[in-house]
N, C-alpha and C positions, 0 to 999 in steps of 0.2 A: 467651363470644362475645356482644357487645350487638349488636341490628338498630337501623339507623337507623329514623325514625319512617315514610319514604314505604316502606322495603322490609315493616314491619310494615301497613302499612295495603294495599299490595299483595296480600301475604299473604293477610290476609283479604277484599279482594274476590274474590281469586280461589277461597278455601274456599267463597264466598258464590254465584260463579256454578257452582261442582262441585254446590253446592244446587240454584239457582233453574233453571236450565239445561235439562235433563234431564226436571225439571216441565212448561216449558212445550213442548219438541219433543215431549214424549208423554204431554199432559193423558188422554187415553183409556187409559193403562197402567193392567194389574192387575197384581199378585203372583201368581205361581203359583210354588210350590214344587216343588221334586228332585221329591218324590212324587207331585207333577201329573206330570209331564215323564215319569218312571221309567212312570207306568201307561197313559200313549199312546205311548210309547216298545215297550214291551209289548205291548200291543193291535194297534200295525200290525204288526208283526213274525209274531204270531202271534195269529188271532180265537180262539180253541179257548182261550186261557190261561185257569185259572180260581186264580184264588188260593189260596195256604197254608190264609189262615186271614183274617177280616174283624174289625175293629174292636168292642168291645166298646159303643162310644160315637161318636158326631161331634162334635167339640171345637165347632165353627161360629164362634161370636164368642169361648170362650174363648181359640180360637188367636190369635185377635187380641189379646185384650188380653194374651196370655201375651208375646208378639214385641214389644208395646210395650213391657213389664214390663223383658223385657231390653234395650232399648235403653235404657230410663230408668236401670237399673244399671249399662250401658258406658258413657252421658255423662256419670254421675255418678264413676263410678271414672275417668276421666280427667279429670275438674271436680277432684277430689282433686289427682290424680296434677299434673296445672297447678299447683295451686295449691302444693303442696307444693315443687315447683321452683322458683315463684317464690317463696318467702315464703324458701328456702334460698338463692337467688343476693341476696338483698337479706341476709341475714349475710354472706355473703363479701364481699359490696362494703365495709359497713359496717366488716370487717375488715381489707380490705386499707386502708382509710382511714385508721385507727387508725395502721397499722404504720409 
């Protein structure tokens, strides 16, 4: 399946505003994680809860840079994974041409 060049460039403006989009309707957003949510979720439900067990540690900024870590290994494993698709349909063209 080839795209024409306007349905590729479509494509990616539209990857570009599922980006830019969402930044600028909510410049004041944080991250808060399950485990934020799970322990006010918790908390209104019932004041009285007292935990299992508490952390041996507080990650603070290594959580951050653990969560960029994995992002940088899932753009990079589909930077592959592209790339490997394209570099294989450019043999098969190359083939069907030949035949």
């Amino acid at each position: 399946m080839k795209l024409s060049l306007t349905t590729k460039i479509i494509l990616v403006m539209l990857i570009g505003a599922l980006i830019i989009i969402p930044q600028i309707a909510l410049p004041e957003a944080e991250f808060a994680g399950a485990d934020d949510a799970a322990g006010t979720a918790i908390t209104t439900i019932d004041q009285n809860y007292v935990p299992w067990f508490e952390s041996l540690f507080d990650p603070g900024e290594m959580e951050e840079n653990l969560f960029l870590f994995q992002q940088i290994l899932g753009v990079g494993g589909l930077g592959i994974c592209f790339f490997y698709l394209y570099k294989k349909s450019g043999k098969n063209e190359k083939a069907e041409k030949s035949a």
